[in-house]
Rosetta silent file (secondary structure, phi, psi, omega in degrees, C-alpha in Angstrom):
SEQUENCE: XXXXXXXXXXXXXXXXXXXXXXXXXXXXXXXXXXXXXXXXXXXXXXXXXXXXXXXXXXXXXXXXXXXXXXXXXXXXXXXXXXXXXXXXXXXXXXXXXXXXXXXXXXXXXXXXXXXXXXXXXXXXXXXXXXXXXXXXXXXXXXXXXXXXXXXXXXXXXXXXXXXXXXXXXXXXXXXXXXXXXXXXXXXXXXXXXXXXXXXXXXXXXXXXXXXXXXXXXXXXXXXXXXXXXXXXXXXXXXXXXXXXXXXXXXXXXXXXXXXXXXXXXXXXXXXXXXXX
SCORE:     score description
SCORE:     0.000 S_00000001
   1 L     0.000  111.283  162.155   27.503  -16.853    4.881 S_00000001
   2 L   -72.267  103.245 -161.327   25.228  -17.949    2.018 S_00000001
   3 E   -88.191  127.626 -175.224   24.287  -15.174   -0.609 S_00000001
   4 E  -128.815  102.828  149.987   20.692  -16.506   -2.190 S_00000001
   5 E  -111.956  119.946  166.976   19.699  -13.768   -5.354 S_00000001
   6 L  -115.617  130.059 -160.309   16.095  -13.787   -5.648 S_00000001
   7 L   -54.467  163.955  175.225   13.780  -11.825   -7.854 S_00000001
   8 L  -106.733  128.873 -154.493   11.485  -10.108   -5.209 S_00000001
   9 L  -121.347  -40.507 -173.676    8.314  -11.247   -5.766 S_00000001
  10 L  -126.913 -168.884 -163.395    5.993   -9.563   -3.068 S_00000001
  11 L   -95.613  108.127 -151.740    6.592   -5.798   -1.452 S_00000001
  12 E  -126.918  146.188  156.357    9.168   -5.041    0.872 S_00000001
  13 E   -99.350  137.279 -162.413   10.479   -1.946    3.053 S_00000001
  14 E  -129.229  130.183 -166.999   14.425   -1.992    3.078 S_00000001
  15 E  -123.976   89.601  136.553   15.268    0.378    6.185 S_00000001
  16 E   -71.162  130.787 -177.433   19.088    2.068    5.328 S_00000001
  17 L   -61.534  149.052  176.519   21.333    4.115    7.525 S_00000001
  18 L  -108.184  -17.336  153.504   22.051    7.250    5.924 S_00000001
  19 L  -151.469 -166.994  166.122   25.014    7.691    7.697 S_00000001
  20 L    72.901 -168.913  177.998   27.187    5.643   10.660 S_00000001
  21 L   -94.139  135.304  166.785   26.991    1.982   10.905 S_00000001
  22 L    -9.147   80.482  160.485   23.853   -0.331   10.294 S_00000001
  23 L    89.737   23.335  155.357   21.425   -0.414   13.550 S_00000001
  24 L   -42.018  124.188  169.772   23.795    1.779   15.181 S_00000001
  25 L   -70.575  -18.227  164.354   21.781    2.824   18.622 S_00000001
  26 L   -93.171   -3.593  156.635   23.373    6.103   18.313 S_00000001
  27 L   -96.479  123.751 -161.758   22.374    6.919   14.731 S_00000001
  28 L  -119.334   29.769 -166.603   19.058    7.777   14.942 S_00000001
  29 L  -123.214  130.435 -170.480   18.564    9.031   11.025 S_00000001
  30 L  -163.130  119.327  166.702   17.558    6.007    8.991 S_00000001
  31 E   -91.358  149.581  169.596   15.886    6.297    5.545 S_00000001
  32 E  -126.972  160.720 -144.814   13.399    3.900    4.632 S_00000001
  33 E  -131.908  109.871  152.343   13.249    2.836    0.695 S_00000001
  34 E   -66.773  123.862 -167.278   10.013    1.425   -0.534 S_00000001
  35 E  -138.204  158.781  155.648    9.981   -1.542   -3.312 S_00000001
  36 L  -153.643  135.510  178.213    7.054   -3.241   -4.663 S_00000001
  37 L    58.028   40.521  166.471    6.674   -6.378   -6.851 S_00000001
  38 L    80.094   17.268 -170.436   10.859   -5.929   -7.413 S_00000001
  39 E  -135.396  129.180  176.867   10.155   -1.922   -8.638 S_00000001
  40 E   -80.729  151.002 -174.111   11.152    0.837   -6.532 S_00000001
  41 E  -104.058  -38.945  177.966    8.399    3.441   -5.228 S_00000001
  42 E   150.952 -161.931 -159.907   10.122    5.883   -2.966 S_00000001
  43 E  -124.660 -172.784  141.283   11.448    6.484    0.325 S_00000001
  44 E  -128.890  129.094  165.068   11.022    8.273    3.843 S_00000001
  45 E  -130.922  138.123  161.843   13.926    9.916    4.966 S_00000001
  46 L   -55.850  137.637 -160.333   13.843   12.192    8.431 S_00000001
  47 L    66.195  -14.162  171.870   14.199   15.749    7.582 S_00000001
  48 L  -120.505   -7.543 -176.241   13.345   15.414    4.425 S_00000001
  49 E   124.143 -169.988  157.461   10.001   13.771    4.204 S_00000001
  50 E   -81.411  128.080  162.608    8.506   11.471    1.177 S_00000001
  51 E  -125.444  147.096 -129.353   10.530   11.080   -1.318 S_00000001
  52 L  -102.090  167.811  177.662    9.279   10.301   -5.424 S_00000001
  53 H   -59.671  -72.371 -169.570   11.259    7.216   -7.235 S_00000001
  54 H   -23.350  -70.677 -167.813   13.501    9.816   -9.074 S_00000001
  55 H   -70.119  -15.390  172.559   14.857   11.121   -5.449 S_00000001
  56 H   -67.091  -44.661  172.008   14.888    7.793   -3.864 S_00000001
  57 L   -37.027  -28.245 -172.061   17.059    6.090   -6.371 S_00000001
  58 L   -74.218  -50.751 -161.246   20.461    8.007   -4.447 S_00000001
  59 L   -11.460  -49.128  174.478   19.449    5.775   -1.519 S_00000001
  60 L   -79.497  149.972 -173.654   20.524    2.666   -2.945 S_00000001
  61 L  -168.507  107.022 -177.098   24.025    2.000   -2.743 S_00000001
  62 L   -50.898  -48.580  178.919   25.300   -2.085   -3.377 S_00000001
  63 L   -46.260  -25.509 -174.289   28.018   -1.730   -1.434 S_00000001
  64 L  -111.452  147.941  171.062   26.262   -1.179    2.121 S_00000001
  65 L  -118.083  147.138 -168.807   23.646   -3.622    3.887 S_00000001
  66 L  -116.976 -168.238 -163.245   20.348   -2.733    4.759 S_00000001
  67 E  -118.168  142.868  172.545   17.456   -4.364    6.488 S_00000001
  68 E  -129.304  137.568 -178.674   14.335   -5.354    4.605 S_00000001
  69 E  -115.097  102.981  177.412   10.576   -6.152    5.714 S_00000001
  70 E   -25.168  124.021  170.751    7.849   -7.977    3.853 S_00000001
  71 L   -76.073  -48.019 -165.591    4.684   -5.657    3.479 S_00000001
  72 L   -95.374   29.561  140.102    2.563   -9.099    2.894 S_00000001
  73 L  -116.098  -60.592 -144.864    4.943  -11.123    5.790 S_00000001
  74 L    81.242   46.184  165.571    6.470   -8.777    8.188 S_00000001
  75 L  -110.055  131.812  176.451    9.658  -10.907    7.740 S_00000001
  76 L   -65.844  151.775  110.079   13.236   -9.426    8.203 S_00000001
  77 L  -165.150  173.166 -178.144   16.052   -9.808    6.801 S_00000001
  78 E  -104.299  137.870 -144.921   19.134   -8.388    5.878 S_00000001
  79 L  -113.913  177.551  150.540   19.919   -7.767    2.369 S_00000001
  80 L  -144.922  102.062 -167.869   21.987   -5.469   -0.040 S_00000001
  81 E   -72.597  139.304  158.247   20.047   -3.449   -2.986 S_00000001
  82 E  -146.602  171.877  170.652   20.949   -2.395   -6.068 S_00000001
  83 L   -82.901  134.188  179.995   19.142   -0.519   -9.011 S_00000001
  84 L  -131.747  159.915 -162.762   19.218   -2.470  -12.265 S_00000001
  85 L   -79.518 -172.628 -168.765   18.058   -0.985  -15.348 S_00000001
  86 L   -76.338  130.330 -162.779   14.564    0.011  -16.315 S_00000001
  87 L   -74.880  163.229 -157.996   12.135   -2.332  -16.845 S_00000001
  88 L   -47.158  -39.375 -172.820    9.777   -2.164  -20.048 S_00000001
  89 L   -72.536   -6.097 -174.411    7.139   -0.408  -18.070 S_00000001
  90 L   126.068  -46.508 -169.176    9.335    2.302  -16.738 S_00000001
  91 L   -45.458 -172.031 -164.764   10.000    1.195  -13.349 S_00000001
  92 L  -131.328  124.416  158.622   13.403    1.323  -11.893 S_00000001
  93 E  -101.028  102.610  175.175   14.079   -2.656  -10.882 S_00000001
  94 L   -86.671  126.013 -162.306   15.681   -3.841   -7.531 S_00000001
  95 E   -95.541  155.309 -176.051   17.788   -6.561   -7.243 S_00000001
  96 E  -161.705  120.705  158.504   18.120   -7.916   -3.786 S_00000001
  97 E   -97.376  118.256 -161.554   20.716  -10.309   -1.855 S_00000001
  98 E  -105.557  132.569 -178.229   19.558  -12.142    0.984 S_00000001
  99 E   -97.347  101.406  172.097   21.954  -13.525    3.467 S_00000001
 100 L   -52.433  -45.686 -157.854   19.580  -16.276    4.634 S_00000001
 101 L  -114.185   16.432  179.852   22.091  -18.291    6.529 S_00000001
 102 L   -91.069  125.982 -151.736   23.451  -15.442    8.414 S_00000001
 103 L   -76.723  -27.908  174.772   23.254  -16.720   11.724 S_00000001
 104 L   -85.288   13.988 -171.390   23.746  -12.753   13.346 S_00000001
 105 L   -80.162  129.054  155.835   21.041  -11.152   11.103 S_00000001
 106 L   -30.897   90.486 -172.805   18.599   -9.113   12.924 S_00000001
 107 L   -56.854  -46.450  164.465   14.820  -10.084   12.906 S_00000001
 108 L  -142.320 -171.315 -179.916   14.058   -5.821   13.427 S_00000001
 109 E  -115.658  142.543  119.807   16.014   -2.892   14.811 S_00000001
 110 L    35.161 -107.808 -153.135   15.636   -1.632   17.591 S_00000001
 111 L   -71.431  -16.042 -173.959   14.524    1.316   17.136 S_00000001
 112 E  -149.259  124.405 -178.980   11.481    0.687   15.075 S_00000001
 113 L  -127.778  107.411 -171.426    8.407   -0.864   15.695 S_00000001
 114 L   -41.691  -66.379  170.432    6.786   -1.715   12.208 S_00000001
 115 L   -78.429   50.729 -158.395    3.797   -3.029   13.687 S_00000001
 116 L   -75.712  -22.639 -177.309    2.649   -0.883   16.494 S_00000001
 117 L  -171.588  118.234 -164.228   -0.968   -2.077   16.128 S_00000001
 118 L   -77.563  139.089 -174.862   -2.552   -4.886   14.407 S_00000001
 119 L   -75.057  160.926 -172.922   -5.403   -4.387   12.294 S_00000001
 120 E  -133.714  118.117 -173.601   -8.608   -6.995   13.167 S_00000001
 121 E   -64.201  172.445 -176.942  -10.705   -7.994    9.842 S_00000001
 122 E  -122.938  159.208 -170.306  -14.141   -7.553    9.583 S_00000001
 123 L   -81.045  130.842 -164.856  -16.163  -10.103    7.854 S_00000001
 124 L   -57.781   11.278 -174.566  -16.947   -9.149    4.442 S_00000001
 125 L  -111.402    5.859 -172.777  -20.690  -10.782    4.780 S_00000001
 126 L   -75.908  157.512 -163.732  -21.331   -7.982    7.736 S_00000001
 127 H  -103.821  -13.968 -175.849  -24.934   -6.154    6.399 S_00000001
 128 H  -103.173   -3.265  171.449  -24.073   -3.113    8.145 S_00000001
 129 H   -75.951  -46.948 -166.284  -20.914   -2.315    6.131 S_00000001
 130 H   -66.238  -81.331 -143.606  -22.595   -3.893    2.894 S_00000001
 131 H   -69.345  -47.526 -173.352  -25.808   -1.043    3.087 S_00000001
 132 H   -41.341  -56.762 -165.405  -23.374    1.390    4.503 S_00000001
 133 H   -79.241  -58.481  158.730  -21.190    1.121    1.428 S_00000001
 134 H   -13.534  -81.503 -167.052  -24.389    0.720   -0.876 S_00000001
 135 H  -111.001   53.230  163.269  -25.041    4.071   -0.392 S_00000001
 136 H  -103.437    0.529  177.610  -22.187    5.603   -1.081 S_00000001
 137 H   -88.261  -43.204  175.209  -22.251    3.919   -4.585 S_00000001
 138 H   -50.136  -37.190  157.403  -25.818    5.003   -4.932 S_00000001
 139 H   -57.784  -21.740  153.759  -24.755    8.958   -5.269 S_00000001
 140 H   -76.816   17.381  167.407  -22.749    7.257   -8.727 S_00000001
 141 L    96.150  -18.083 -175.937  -26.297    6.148   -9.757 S_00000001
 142 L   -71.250   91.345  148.333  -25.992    2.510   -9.053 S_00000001
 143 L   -65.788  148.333  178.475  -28.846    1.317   -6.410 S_00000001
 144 L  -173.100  141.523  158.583  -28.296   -1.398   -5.358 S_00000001
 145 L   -32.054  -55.924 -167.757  -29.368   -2.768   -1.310 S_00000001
 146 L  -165.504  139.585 -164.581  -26.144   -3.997   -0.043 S_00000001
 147 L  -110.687  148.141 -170.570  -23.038   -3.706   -1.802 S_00000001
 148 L   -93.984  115.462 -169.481  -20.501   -6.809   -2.188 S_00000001
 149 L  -104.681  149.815 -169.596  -17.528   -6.056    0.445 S_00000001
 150 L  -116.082  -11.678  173.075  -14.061   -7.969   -0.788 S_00000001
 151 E   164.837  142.986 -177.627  -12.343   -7.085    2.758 S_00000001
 152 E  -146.237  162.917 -150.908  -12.489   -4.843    5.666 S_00000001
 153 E  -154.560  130.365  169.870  -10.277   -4.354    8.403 S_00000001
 154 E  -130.384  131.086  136.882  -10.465   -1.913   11.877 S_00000001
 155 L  -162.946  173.158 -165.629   -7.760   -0.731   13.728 S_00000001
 156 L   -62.639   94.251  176.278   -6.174    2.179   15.605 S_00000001
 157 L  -101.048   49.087  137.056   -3.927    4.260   12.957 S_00000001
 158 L  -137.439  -11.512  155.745   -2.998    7.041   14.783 S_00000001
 159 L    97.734    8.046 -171.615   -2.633    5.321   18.561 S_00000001
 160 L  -104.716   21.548  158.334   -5.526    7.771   20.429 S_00000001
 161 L   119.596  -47.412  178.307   -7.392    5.030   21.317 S_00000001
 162 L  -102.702  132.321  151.098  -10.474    4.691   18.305 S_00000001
 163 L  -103.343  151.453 -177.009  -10.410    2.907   15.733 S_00000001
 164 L   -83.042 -170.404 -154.416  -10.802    3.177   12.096 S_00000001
 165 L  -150.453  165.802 -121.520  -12.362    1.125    9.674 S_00000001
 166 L   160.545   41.515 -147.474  -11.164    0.234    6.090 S_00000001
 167 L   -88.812  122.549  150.450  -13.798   -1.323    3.259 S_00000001
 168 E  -134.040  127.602 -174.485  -13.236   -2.643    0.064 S_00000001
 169 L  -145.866  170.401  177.687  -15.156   -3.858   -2.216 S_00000001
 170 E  -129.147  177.349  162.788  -16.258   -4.827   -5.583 S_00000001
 171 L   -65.914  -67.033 -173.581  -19.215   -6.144   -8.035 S_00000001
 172 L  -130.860 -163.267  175.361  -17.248   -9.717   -8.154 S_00000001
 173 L   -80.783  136.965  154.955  -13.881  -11.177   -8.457 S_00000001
 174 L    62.147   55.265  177.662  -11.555   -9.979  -10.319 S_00000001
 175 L   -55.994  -30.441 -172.045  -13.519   -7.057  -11.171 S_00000001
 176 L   -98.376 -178.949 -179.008  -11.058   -5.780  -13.763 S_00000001
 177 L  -160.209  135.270 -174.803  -10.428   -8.057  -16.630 S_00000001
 178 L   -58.490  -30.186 -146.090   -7.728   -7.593  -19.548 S_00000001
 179 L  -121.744  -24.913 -177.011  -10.500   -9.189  -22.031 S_00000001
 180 L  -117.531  139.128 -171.220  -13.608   -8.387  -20.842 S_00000001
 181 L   -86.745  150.910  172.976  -15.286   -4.182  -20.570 S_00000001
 182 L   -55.126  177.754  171.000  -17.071   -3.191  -17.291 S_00000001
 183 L  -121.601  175.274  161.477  -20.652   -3.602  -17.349 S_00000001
 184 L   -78.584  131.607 -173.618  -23.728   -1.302  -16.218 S_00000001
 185 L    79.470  -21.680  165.461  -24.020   -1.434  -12.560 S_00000001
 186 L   -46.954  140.336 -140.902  -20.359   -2.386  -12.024 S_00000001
 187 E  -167.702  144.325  159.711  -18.812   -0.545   -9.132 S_00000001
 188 E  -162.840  146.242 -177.637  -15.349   -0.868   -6.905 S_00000001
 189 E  -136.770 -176.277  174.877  -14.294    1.019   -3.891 S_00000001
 190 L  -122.112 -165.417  148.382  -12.233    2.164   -1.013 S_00000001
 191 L  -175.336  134.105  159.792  -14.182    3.174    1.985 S_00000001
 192 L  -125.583   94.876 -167.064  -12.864    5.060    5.364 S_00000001
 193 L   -97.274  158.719  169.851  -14.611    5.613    8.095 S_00000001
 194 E  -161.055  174.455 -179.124  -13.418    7.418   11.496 S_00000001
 195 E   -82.645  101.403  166.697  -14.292    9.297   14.475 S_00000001
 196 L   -68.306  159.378  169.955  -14.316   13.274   13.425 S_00000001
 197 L   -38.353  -45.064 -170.177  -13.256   16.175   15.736 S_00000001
 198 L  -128.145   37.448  163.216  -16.515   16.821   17.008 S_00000001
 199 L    72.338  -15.007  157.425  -17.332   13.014   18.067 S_00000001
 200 L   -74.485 -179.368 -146.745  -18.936   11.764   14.680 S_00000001
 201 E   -98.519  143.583  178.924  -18.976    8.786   12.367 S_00000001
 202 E  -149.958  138.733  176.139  -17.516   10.452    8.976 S_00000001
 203 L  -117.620  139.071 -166.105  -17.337    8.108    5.624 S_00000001
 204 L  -113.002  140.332  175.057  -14.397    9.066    3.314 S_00000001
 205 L   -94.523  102.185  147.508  -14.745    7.283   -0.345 S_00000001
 206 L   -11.155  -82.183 -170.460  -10.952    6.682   -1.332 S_00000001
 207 L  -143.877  151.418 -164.441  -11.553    5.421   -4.111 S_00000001
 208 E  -171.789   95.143  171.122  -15.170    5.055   -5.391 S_00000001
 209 E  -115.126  119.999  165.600  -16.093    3.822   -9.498 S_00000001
 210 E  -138.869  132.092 -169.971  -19.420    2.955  -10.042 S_00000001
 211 L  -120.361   99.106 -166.904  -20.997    2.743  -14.051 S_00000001
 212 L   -54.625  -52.221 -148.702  -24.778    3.548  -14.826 S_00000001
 213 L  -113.584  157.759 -178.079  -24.378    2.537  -18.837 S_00000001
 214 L   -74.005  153.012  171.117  -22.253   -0.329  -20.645 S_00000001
 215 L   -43.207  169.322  175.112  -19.036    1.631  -22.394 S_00000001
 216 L  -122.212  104.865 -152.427  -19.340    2.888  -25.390 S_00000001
 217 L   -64.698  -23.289 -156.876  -16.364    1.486  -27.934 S_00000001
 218 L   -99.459   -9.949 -162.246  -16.419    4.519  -29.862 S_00000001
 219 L  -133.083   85.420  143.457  -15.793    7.189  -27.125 S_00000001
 220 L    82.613  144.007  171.567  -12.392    5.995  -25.341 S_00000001
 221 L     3.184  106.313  173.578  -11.442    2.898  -23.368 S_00000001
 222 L   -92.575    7.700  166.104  -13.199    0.209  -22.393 S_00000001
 223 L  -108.693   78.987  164.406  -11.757   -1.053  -19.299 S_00000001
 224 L  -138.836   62.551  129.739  -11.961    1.681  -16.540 S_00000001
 225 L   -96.993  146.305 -154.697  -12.687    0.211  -13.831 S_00000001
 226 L  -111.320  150.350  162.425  -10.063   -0.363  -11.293 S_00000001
 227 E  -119.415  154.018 -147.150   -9.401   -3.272   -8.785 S_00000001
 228 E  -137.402  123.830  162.078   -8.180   -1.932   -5.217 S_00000001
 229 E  -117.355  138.025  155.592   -6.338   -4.563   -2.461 S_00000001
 230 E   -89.056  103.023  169.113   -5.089   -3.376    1.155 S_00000001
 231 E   -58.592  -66.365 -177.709   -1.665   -4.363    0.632 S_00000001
 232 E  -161.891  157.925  154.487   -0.406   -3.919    4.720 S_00000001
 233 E  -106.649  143.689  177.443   -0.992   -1.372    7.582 S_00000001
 234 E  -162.821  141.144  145.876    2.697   -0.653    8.617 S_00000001
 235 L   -81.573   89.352 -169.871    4.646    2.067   10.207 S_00000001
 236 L   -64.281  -39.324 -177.963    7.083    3.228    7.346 S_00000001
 237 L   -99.311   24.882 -155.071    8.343    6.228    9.001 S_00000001
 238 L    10.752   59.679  169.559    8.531    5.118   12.497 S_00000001
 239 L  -111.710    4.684  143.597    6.508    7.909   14.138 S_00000001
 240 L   129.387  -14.795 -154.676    3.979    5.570   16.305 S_00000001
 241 L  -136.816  137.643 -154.810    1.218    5.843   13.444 S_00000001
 242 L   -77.901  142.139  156.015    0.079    3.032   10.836 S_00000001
 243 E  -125.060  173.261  170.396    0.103    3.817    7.617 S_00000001
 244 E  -103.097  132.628  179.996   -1.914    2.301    4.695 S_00000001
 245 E  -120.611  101.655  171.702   -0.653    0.983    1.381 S_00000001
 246 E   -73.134  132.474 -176.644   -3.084    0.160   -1.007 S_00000001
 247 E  -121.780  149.558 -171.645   -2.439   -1.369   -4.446 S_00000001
 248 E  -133.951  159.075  173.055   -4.604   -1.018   -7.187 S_00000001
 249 E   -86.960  108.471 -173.871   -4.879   -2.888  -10.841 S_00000001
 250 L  -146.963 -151.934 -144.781   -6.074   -1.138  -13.887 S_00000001
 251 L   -98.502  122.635 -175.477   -6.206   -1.508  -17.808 S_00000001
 252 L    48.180   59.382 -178.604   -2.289   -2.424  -18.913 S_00000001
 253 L  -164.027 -173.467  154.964   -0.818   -0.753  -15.496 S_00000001
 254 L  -176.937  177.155 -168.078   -1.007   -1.416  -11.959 S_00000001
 255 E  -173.074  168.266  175.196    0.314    1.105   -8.813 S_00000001
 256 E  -129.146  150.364 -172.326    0.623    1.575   -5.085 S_00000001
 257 E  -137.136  119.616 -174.206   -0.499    4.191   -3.054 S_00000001
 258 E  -117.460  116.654 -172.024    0.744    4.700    0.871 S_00000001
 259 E  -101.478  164.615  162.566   -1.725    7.105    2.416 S_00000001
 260 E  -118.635  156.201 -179.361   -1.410    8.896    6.408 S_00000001
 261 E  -107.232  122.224  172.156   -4.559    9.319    8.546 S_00000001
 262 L   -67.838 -113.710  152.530   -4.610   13.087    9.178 S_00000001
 263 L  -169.505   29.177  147.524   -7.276   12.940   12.003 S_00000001
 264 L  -132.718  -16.007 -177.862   -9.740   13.898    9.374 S_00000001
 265 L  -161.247 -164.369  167.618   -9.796   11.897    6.423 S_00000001
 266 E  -120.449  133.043 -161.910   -6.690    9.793    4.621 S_00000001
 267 E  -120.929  127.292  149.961   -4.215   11.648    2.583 S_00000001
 268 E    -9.938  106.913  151.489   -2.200   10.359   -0.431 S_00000001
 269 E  -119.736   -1.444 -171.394    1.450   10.787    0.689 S_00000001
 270 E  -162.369  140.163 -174.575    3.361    8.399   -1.942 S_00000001
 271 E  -175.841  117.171 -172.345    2.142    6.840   -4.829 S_00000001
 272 E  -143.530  142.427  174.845    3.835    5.228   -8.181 S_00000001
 273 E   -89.614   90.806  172.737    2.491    3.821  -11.107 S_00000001
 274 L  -134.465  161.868 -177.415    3.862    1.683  -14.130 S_00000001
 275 L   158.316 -165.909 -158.835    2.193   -0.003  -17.420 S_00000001
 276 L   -84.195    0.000    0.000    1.586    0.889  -21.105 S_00000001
């Protein structure tokens, strides 16, 4: 068996037994430990919930191996984590050894199916998303016709059949920039639409920045505007229903956020930060 350590580079869920043996079928308790960009975020563990970096951190344990899943591949394999110390920014940094060449490692368990329903994009040139999105920027003051979508995506997060919808967009690329201050009329968003309770179309703004006037250097920051990516839909806790993890960029930071669809709007359940 060939041990390969490699910096983690993209976002991964590492699924550990909490007690018993590895992909036991009769252990049916399984935390799963969230990493992103090599820095841990938190967990899920049954019975207890979401859990914050600080409580997540017992999780890891070098000694045992766990299973891990690309958020931006789906691809398994199995690994063994450890916490290394803290990186300039704060984080907590996880090293991870992948046995590549193990010929019995497990593509998923069992027990859990990541990927219960695939999301299907929508094209980011559709006009009824673009006006749609418009004028929810237009209540920040911006008019504007049709709003510049950077990706959108529908599918079925909660399994009952409708699907949701999933918008993001910006003024351009690479809205924020290290070097350059927002402008007047700049704008970036989240956008969620779904099927309400009583059969209607309901739009949720996420996330929603839009800027009437150029900054003003004298009163506080000049980069605050944020850039927003759908990082994966995945089922983290394996209860049948996608969740979303959004990552967003902002001035000397950057963060992840893994929301649940409620069956009225999308709610924040995890979310870590790091920068200056």
């Amino acid at each position: 068996m060939k041990r390969i350590l490699k910096k983690v580079l993209l976002a991964f869920l590492i699924v550990c037994p909490t007690t018993g043996l590895l992909f036991s079928e009769s252990e049916d308790k399984k935390a799963v430990v969230l990493e992103y960009d090599g820095r841990l975020v938190g967990a899920y563990q049954p019975g207890k919930g979401w859990l914050k970096e600080s409580q997540a951190k017992d999780l890891i344990n070098p000694k045992e191996d766990c299973f891990v899943y690309s958020i931006s591949e789906g691809i398994g394999q199995t690994i063994r984590g450890e916490l290394m110390e803290p990186d300039i920014d704060g984080g907590l940094i996880l090293n991870v050894t992948k046995y590549v060449d193990d010929k019995d490692f497990k593509r998923e368990p069992s027990y859990w199916n990541p990927y219960p329903r695939k999301e299907i994009r929508i094209s980011p040139k559709s006009q009824t998303y673009q006006k749609i999105a418009a004028k929810r920027i237009k209540k920040k003051g911006v008019k504007l016709k049709k709003a510049r979508l950077t990706s959108g995506y529908r599918i079925d997060l909660d399994g009952n059949g409708t699907e949701e919808v999933v918008l993001t967009g910006a003024t351009r690329n690479r809205i924020f920039s290290a070097v350059e201050p927002h402008k007047a009329g700049d704008y970036s968003f989240v956008l969620f639409r779904y099927i309400n309770k009583k059969g209607k179309v309901e739009t949720q703004d996420v996330e929603l920045q839009a800027f009437t006037k150029e900054p003003d250097p004298k009163k506080g920051a000049l980069h605050n505007i944020s850039e927003f990516k759908i990082a994966e839909f995945i089922d983290i806790n394996g209860d049948g229903k996608v969740e979303v993890i959004l990552s967003q960029v902002v001035w000397e930071g950057w963060g992840v956020t893994i929301f649940e669809f409620s069956g009225e709007k999308l709610l924040p359940v995890l979310s870590k930060g790091w920068g200056h």
